[in-house]
N, C-alpha and C positions, 0 to 999 in steps of 0.2 A: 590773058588771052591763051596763055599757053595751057593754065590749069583749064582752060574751057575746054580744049581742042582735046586734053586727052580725057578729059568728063566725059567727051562726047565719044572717044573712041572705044572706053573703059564698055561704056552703054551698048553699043554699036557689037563689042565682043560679048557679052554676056547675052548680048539676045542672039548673036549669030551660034554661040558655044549652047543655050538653049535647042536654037533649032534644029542644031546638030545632033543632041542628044534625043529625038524623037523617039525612037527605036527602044523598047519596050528591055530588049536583052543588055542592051548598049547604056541605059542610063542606071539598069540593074550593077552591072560592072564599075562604070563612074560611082556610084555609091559607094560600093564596095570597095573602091580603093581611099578613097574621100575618109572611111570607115575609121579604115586599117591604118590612114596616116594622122590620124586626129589623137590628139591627148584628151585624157578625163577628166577635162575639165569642165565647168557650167559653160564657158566662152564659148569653147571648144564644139558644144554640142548646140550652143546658141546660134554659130559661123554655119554649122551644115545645116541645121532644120531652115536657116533662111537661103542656103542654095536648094531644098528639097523644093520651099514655096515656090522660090522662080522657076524650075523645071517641071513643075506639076507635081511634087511627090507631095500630096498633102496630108495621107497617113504616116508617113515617114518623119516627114516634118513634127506631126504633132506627139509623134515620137522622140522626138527629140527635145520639144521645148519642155515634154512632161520630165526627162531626163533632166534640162537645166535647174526645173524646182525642184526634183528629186536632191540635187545639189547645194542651190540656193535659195530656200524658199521664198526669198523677197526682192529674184529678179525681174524687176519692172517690163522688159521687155517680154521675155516668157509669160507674166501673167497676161499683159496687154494682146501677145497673139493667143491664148486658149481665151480670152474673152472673157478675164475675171478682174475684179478691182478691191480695193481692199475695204472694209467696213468694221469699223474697228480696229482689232485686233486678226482680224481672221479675211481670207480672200474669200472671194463668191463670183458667181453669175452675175456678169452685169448686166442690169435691166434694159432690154430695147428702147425705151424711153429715156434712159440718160443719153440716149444718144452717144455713146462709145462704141469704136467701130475698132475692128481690129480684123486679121488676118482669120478667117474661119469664124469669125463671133456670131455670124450665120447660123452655120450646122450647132447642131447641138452636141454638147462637149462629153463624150461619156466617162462614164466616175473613173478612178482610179483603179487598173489593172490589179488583179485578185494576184495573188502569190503563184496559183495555178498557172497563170493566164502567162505571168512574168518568167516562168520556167521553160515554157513551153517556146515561147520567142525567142528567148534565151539558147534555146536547145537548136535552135534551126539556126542561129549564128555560131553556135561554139560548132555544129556541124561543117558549115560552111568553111569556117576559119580552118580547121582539121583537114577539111576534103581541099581546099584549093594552096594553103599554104604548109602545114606541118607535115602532110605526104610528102613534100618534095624533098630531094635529097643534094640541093640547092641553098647552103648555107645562109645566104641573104634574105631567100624567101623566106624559107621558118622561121627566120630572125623576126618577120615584118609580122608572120602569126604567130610569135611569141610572143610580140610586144601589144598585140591586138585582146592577148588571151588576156595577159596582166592589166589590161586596163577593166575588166570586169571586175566589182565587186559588189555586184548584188548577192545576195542570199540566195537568192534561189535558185541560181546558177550552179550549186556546189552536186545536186545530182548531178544533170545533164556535164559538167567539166569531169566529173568520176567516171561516167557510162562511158563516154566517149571516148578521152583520153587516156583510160586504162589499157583500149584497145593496142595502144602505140608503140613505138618500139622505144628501148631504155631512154632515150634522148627527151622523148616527148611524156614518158610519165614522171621524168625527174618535172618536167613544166609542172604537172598537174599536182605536184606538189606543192609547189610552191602558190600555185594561184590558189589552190584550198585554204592554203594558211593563211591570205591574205583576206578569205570570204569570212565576214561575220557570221554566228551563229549557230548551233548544234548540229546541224546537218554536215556541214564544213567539216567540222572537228573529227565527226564518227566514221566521215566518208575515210577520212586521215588514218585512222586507228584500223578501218577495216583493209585502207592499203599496206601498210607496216605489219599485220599478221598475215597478207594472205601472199601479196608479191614476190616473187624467187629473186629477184635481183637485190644483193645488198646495198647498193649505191642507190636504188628507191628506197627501200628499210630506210635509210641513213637521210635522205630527205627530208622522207614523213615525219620521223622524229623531230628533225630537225623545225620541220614548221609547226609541228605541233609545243616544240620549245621556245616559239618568238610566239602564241597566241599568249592573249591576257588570260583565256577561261579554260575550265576545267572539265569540258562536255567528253571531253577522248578519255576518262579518267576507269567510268564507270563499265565501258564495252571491253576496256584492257583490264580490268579485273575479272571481268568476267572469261576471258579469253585462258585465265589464271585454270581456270578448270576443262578446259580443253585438251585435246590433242598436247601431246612433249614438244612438238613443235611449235605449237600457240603457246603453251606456258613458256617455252625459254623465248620468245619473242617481244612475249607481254612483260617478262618480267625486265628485262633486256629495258624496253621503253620505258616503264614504269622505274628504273632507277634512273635514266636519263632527266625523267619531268621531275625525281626527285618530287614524287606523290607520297608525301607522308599519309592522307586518308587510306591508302593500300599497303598499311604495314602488317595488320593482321592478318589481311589474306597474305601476304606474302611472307608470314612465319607458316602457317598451317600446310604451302606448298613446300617447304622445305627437302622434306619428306614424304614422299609418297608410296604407297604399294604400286606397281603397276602391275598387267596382266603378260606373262611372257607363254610361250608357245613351245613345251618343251616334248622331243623326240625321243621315245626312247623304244627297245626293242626287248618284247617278253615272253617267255616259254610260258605256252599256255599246256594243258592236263590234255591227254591223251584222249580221241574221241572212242566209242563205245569196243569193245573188243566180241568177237564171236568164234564159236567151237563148232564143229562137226563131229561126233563120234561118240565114245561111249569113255565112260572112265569107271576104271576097278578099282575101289577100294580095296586096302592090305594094312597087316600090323606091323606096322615098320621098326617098334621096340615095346620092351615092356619097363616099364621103373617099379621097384620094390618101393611100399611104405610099409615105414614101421608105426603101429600105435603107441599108444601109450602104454596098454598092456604088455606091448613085445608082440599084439599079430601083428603079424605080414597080409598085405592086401598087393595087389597088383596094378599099377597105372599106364593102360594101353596108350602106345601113339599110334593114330589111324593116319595113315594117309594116303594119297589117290594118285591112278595109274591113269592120265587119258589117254583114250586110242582112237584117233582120228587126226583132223584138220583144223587149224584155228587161222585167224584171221584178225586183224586190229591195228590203227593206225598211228602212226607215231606221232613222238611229241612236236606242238607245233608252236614254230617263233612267229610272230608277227609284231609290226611295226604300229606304237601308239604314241598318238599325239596328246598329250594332258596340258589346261590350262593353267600354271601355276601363278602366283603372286610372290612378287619379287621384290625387298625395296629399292628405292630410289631415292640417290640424292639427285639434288639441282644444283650449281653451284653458280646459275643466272639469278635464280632467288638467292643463293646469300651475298650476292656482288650486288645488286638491287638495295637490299639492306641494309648493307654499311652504305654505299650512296647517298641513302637516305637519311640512317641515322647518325652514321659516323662510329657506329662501335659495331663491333666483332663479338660474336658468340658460336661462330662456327655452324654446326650443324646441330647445336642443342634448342630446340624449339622449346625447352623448358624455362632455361635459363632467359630465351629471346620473351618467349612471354613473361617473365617476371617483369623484365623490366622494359616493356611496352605498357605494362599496368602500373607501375611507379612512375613512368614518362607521364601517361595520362591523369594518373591523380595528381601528381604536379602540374601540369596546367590546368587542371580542374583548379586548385587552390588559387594559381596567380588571376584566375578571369573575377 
């Protein structure tokens, strides 16, 4: 009797908590909190898609049960409300003639969400979460879109969680660190690699790294090599990550940066030649001396010096300094690429890139031989 009494009151709350919810903004909210307090799990997403049906959410709903097969693909009750049964080995549409009736087995069930389609929803929630919880400056809320942001790991989520939460202050792009490294796939990884060269904050740097050092794959390998011929500040950043991941593929590029010429800007200041000079007047030549030569014979001949008397005005401008900039080329050590390399290899050669490549080519012919 007793279990009756509260069956029926159980009932009695759920259509009046229904009714209540009429209001278009009001049951938007109810979602979204429902959202934010639910775990990622198939159950989890099973429990709200069946409060979306009783409230009328029925795209939401069918959002949700496609989430539970997302998760497990052989739960009986998610197949039975998209209106599929199993035939074989594989689920399908079930035929209106088997008479299987299910929640929506009406409407027609449209195929699975393109990658596009899943970023783009994606993107209007990682917004949402960002604009009503992670602004706040209210420790418990951010807490609630913290723990909302971590429960995503679709793929194709790793742009729109970059766009957005790059935007944020140090607190919230340490998040988005972390939720990257948790997202599957090459997107995830490169978004990773391009935060750790580009962000000013080292406590991000030291994140990125760091989730990029709990992934299994090796997608962030090839953009931080390449980052190796960048800008001094992308090289000692990439080089810096690259002994972290302890990337043996990146040991030859990271002997060849050892050393580099770079481009320096150098000032200096030069006496240039005096510009044209000019005379007004007249000038007289006179014999200013004579020199005896003697021949060979014993004559004597005479060797005049002429030289000349101006009379007039001259005019001519003096010597001028001026101030020049020259592009020189300067070496450069790195001392991030040789702390990268022992990381990597365990031995020391300093800054001789001769010595480093001999014996990267003996390393490699040795495991050539043991495969």
């Amino acid at each position: 009797m007793i279990r009756s009494i509260l069956t029926v009151l159980l009932v009695v709350g759920v259509a009046t908590a229904a009714h209540g919810l009429d209001d278009t903004a009001q049951l938007g909210h109810e979602y979204t909190k429902r959202l934010l307090a639910m775990d990622d799990t198939a159950e989890a997403h099973a429990a709200l898609a069946r409060w979306c049906e009783e409230v009328g959410l029925k795209e939401k709903a069918k959002r949700h049960w496609n989430e539970v097969v997302f998760r497990d693909p052989d739960h009986a009750a998610a197949r039975a409300a998209l209106g599929q049964v199993r035939r074989g080995e594989e689920w399908v549409k079930a035929a209106e003639s088997a008479g299987i009736s299910a929640p929506g087995a009406d409407d027609a069930e449209p195929s699975a969400p393109t990658f596009a389609e899943r970023r783009l929803k994606l993107a209007l929630r990682i917004r949402s979460i960002y604009t009503e919880y992670l602004g706040s400056l209210d420790p418990s809320t951010w807490r609630k879109g913290a723990d909302a942001m971590l429960m995503i790991r679709d793929p194709a989520a790793a742009e729109p969680v970059h766009r957005v939460l790059s935007t944020g202050r140090e607190k919230t792009r340490l998040l988005m660190c972390k939720v990257l490294g948790q997202l599957p796939g090459r997107e995830a990884a490169r978004r990773l690699a391009r935060v750790l060269l580009t962000d000013s904050s080292e406590a991000v740097y030291e994140a990125a790294v760091s989730a990029l050092e709990m992934r299994s794959d090796d997608h962030a390998l090839q953009p931080l090599t390449n980052a190796l011929g960048g800008s001094e500040e992308a090289l000692r950043r990439a080089a810096r990550a690259l002994g972290a991941l302890r990337a043996e593929p990146a040991v030859a590029n990271l002997i060849a940066r050892l050393n580099t010429q770079r481009p320096r800007v150098k000032t200096v200041r030069e006496k240039r030649s005096p510009g044209p000079h000019y005379f007004f007047g007249t000038v007289v030549p006179y014999i200013a001396d004579v020199d005896p030569v003697i021949g060979p014979g014993g004559a004597v001949a005479w060797d005049p010096v002429i030289s000349a008397v101006p009379w007039g005005a001259s005019a001519g401008a003096e010597d001028v300094v001026v101030t020049v900039r020259r592009i020189v080329y300067v070496p450069v050590r790195h001392p991030e690429v040789r702390e990268a390399l022992v990381k990597i290899t365990g031995r020391d050669f300093g800054f001789d890139e001769s010595a480093w490549f001999r014996w990267h080519r003996r390393h490699q012919a040795a495991a050539g031989a043991n495969e």
